[in-house]
C-alpha positions as CSV (number, residue, x, y, z in Angstrom):
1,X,-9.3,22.1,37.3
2,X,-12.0,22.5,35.1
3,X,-10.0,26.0,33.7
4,X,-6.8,24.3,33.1
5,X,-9.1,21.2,30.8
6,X,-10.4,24.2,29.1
7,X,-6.9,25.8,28.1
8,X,-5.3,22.6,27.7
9,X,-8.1,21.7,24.7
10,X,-8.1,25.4,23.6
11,X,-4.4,25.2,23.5
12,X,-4.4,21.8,21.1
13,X,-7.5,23.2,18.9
14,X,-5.1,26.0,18.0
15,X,-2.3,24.4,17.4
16,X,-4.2,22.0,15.1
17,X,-5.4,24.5,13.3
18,X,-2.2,26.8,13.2
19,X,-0.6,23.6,11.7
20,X,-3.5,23.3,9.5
21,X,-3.2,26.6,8.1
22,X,0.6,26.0,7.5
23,X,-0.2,23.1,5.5
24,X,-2.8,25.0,3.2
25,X,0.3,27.4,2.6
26,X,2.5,24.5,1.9
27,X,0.1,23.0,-0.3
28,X,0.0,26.4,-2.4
29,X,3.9,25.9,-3.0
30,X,3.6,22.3,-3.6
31,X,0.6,23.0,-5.9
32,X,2.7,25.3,-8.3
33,X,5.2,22.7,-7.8
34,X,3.6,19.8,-9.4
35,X,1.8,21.9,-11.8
36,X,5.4,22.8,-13.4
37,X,6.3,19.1,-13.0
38,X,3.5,17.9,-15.2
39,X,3.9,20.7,-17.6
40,X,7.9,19.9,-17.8
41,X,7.2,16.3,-18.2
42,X,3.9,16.2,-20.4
43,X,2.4,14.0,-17.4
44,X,-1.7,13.1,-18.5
45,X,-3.0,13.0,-15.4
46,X,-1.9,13.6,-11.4
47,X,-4.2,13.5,-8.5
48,X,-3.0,13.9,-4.8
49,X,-4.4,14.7,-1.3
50,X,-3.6,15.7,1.8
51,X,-4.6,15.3,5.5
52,X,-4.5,16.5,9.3
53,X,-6.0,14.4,11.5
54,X,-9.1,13.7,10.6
55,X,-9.6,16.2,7.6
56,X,-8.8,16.8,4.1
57,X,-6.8,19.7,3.9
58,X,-6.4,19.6,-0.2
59,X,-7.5,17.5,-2.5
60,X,-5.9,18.3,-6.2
61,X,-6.6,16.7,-9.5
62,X,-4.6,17.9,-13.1
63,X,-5.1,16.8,-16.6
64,X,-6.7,14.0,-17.9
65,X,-7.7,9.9,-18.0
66,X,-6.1,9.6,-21.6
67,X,-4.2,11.7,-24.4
68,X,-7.7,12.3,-26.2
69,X,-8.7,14.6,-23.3
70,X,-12.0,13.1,-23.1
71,X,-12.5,13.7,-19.6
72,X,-10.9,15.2,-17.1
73,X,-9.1,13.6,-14.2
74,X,-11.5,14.0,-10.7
75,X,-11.4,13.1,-7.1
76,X,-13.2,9.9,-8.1
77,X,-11.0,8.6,-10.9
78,X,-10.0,5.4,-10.5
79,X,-6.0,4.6,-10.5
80,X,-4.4,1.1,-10.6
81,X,-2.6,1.3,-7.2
82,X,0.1,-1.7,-7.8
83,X,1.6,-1.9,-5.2
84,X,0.8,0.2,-2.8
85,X,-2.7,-2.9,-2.8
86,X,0.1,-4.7,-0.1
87,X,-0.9,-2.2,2.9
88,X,-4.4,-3.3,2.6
89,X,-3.6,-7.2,2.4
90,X,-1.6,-7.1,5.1
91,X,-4.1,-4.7,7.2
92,X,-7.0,-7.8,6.5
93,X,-4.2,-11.0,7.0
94,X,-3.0,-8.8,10.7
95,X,-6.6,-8.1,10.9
96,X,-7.5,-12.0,10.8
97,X,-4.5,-13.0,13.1
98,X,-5.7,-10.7,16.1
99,X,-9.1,-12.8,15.8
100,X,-7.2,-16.0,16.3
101,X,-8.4,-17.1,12.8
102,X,-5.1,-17.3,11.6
103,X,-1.5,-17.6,13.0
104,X,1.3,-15.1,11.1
105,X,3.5,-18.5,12.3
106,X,1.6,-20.4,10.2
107,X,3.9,-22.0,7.2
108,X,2.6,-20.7,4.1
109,X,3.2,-24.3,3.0
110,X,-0.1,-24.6,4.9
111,X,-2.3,-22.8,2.5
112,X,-0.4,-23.1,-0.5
113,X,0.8,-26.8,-0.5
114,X,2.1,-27.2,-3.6
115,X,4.8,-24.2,-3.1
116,X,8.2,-26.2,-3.0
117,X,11.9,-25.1,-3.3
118,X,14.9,-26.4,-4.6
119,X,16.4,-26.9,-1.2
120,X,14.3,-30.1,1.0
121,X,11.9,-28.4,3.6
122,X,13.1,-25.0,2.9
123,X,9.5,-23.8,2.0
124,X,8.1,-25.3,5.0
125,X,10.3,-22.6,7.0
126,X,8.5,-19.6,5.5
127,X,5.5,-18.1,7.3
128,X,3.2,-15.3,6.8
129,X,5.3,-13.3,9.2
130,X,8.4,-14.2,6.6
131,X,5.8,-12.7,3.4
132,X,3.9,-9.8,4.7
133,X,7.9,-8.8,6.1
134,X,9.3,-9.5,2.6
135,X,11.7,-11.5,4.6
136,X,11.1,-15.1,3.0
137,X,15.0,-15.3,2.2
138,X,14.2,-15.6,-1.4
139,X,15.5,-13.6,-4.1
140,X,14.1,-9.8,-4.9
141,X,11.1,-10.3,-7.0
142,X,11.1,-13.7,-7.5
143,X,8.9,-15.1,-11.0
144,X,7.9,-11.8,-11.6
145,X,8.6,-11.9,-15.2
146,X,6.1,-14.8,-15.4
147,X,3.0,-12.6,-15.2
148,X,3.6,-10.9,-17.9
149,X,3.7,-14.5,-19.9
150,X,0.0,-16.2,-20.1
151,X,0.7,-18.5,-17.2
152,X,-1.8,-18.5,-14.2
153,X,-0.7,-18.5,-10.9
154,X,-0.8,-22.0,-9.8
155,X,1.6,-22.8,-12.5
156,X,4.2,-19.8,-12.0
157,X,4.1,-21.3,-8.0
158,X,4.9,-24.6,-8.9
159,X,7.5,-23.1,-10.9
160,X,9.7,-22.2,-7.8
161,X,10.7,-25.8,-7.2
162,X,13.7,-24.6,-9.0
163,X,14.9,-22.0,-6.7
164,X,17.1,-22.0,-3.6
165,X,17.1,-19.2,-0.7
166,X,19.4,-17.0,-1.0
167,X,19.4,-16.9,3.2
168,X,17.5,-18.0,5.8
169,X,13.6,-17.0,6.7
170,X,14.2,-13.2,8.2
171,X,18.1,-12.9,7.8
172,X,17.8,-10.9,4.3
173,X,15.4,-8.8,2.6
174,X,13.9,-9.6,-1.0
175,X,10.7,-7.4,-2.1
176,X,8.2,-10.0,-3.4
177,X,5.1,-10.1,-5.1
178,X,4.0,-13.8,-6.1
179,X,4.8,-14.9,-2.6
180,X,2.9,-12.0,-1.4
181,X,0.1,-13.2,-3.5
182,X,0.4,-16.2,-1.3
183,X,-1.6,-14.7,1.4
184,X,-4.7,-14.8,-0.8
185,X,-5.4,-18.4,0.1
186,X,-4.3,-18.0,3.7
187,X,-7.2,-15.1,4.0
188,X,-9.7,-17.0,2.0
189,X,-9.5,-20.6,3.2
190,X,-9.5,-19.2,6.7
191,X,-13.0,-16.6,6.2
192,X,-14.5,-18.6,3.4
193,X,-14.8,-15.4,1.5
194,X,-13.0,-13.9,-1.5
195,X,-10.9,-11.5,-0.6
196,X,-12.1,-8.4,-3.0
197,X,-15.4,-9.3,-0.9
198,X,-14.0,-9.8,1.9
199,X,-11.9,-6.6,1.5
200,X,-15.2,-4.4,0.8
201,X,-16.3,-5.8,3.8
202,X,-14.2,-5.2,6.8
203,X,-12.2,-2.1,5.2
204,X,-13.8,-0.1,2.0
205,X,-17.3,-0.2,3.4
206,X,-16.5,0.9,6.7
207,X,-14.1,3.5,5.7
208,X,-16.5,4.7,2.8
209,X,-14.1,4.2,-0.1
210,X,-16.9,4.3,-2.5
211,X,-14.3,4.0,-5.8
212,X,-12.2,1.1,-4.1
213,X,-12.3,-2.6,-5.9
214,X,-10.4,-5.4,-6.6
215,X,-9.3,-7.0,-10.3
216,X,-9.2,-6.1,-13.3
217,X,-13.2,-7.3,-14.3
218,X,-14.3,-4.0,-12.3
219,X,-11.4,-1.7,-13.3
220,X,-12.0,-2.3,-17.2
221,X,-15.8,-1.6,-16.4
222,X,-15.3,1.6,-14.1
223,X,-16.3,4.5,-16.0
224,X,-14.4,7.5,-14.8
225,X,-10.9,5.2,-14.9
226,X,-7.4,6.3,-15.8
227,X,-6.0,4.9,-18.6
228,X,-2.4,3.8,-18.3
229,X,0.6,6.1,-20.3
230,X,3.5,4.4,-21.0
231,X,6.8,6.6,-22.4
232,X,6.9,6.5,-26.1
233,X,10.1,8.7,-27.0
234,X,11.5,12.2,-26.2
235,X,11.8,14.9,-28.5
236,X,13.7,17.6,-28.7
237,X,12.4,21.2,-28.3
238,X,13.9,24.7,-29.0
239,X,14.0,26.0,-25.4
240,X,17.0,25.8,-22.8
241,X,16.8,25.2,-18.9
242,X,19.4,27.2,-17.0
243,X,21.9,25.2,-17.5
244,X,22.2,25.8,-21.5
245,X,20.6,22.0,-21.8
246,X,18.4,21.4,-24.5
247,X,14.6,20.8,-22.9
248,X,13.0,17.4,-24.1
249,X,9.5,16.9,-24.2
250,X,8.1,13.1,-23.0
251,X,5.6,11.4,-25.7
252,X,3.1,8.9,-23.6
253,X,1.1,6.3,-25.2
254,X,-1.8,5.5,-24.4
255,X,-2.0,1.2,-23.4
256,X,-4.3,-1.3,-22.7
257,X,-4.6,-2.4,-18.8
258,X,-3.2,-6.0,-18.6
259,X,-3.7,-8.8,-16.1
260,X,0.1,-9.0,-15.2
261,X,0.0,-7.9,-11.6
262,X,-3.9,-8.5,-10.5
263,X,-3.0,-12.0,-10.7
264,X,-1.5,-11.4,-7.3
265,X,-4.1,-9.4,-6.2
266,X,-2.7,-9.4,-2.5
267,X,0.4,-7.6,-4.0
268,X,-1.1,-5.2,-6.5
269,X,-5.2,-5.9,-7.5
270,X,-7.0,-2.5,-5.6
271,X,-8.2,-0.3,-7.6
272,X,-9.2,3.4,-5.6
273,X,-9.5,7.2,-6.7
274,X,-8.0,10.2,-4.7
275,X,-10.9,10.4,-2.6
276,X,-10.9,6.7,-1.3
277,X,-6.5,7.2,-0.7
278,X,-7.9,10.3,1.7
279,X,-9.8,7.9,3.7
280,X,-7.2,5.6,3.8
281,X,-4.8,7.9,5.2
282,X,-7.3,9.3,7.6
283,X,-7.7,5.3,8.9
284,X,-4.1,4.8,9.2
285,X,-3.7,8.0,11.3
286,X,-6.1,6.7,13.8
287,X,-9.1,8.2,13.1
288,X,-11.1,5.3,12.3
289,X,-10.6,3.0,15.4
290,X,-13.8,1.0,15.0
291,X,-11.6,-0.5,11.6
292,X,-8.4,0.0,12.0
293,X,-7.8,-0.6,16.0
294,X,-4.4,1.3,17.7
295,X,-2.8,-1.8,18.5
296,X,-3.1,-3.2,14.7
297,X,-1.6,0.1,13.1
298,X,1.4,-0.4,15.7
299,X,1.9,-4.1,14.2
300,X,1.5,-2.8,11.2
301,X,4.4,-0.4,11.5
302,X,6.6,-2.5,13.5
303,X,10.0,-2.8,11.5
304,X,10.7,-6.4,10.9
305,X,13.7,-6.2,8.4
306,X,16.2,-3.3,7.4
307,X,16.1,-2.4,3.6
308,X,19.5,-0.9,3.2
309,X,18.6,-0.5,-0.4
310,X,15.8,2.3,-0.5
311,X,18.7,4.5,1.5
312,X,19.7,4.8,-2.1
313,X,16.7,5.6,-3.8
314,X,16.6,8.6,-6.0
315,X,15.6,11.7,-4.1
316,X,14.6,10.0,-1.2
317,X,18.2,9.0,-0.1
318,X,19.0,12.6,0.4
319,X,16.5,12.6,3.5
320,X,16.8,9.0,4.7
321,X,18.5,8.7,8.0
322,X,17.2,4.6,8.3
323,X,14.7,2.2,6.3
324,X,12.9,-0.8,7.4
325,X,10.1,-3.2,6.2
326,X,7.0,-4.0,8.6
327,X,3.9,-5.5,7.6
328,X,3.0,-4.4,4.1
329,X,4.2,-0.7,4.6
330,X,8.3,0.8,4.6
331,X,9.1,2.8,7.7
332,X,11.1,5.4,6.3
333,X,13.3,8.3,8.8
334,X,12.9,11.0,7.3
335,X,15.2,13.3,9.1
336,X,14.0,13.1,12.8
337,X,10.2,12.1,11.5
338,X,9.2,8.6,11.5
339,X,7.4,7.9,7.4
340,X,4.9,5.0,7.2
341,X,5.7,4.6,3.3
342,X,4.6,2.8,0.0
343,X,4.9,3.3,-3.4
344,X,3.7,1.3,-6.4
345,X,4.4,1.3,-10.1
346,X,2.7,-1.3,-12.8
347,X,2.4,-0.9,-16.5
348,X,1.2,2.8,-16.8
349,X,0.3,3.8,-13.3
350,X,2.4,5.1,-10.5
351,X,0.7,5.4,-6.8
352,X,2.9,6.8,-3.6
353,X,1.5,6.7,0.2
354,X,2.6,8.3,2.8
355,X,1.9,9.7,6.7
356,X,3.6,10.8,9.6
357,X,2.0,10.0,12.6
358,X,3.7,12.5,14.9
359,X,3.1,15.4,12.5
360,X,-0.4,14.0,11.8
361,X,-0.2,14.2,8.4
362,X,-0.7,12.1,5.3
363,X,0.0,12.5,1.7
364,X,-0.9,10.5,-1.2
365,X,-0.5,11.1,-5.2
366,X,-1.9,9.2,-8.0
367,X,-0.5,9.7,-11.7
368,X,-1.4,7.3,-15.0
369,X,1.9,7.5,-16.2
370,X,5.4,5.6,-15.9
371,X,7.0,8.7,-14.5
372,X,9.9,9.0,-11.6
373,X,8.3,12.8,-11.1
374,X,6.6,10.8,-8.4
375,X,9.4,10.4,-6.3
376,X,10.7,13.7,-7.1
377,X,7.1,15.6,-5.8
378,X,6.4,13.4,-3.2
379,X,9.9,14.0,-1.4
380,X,9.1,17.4,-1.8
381,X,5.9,17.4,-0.2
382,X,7.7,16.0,2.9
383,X,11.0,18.5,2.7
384,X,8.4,21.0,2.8
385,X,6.5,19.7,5.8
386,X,9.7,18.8,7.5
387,X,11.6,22.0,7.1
388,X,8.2,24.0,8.8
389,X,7.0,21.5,11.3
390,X,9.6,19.5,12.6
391,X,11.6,22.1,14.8
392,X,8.4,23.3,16.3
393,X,7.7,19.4,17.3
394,X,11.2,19.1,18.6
395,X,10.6,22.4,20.2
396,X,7.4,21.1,21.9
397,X,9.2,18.0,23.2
């Protein structure tokens, strides 16, 4: 008995570390890969990692926090992550729920009582199930403009007294990020606590992300921080791709870091460098069980609502077999490989997220630039993972 316990572990140690060793190869393509990328498309600065199980099998960092060159881009750089913040909101709301200090059936109408609609009681409907789904029945990206403008939060909230549904609570999807900023309240009336503290607290201490914050206060004082690109104009150069097309090189320009988007800090306030999104991933795989219990990450991933809509997102819709929303992260197929997905894009900054849990693997990449490369790279990284892992998993099953 003992014998067979013996091969049985000796068998699974190598096969980690077979996979392991196929990943380092895969990385070395991807790594020339992105390198060509940021070269073709005059990107300033790309970091991105990449796990099994428990370990960091690369972590790579390219060019640099501005267009001065004053210093280079490192593990530790700190990136805007936009969007990609919603994971952990929802992580610390699901988190609060399972304690029985909250109730996801809880109207938000509860903790944000002055949120009205056009239609009578039709905010009274939507719960915190409905926002960390993204299934509120509201239209996509409702207000959003308004954070751009100098209006705080409060005010752009009571400005949805002139807005209808567009369908009932959880029979449409509509990606939002003031409602999502709605479950700031909910978390902090309930604990008591901010939630950047409250964030440090029960995930980026425990998980030692030593970079990780909230707001823009600790971004703008953060040291080794990457300054947001925007795209200028493209110029013309004297070289030809295959194709006989002229090559055009992208000017960035160098911007200032705006409050827009951490007024909803819920939706798109965490700041974190490479090494922190390694962490992360490592958590979400199920390798930190003390933070991120097995039963949480399954509600985490549940899908709640179909998003017909990313099965047409450049270079992703060429792998998408289905899409769905859960709580705070898109569950992508990927072929016959289940994606726990999120990607985030704010003035300057791009972020993308991903692992597959029966691959254990996770990948994440971090550029300061407005560039779509992002989605180009990071459905590479997965082709290349697919196209060497999968058929030995389907083999195994």
């Amino acid at each position: 008995m003992r014998f067979k316990i013996f091969c049985l572990l000796a068998f699974n140690l190598s096969a980690f570390y077979l996979a392991a060793n196929e990943i380092e190869t895969i990385n070395q393509h991807f790594h020339a890969l992105v390198k060509s990328e940021i070269k073709q498309q005059s990107i300033p600065g790309v970091a991105y990692t990449v796990v099994k199980g428990d370990r960091v099998v690369a972590s790579e960092t390219f060019g640099y926090v501005d267009k001065k060159k004053t210093h280079k881009i490192t593990p530790n750089t700190v990136f805007r992550l936009a969007s990609v913040s919603k994971p952990f909101a929802s992580t610390l709301v699901t988190m609060l729920a399972n304690e029985h200090k909250l109730k996801l059936t809880d109207p938000v109408t509860k903790y944000v009582p002055h949120f009205n609609l056009a239609q009578p009681k039709a905010a009274q409907k939507i719960t915190l199930h409905h926002i960390l789904s993204h299934s509120t029945g509201l239209m996509p990206n409702a207000y959003d403009n308004l954070l751009h403008e100098n209006w705080s939060i409060d005010k752009i909230i009571g400005r949805f007294d002139r807005v209808s549904p567009i369908c009932e609570p959880e029979k449409c999807y509509g990606y939002q990020n003031i409602a999502y900023g709605m479950l700031q309240p909910a978390i902090e009336s309930t604990t008591k606590q901010s939630y950047s503290s409250l964030l440090k607290q029960r995930i980026f201490a425990p998980l030692d992300m030593k970079d990780a914050s909230v707001g823009i206060g600790v971004y703008r004082n953060e040291i080794n921080a990457a300054k947001p690109h925007v795209l200028r104009k493209r110029v013309r150069t004297n070289k030809y791709d295959r194709n006989g097309k002229v090559i055009k090189r992208n000017i960035w320009r160098t911007v200032n870091v705006t409050p827009d988007f951490y007024k909803v800090p819920t939706a798109a306030g965490v700041n974190a460098s490479i090494a922190d999104m390694s962490k992360w991933l490592i958590a979400n795989l199920g390798y930190a069980p003390e933070t991120l219990p097995k039963n949480l990450l399954a509600q985490l991933t549940t899908p709640r609502i179909k998003t017909k809509k990313d099965m047409r997102r450049l270079y992703w819709r060429e792998h998408l077999e289905d899409a769905h929303y859960g709580y705070g992260w898109r569950i992508y197929q990927f072929g016959t490989v289940k994606l726990i997905y999120h990607s985030g894009w704010v003035s300057g900054f791009r972020a993308d997220i991903a692992y597959a849990p029966e691959l254990d693997i996770g990948f994440a990449m971090l550029m300061n630039a407005e560039s779509n490369s992002i989605n180009k790279l990071s459905t590479e990284f997965w082709t290349l993972v697919y196209d060497q892992l999968a058929p030995k998993l389907a083999a195994r099953d």
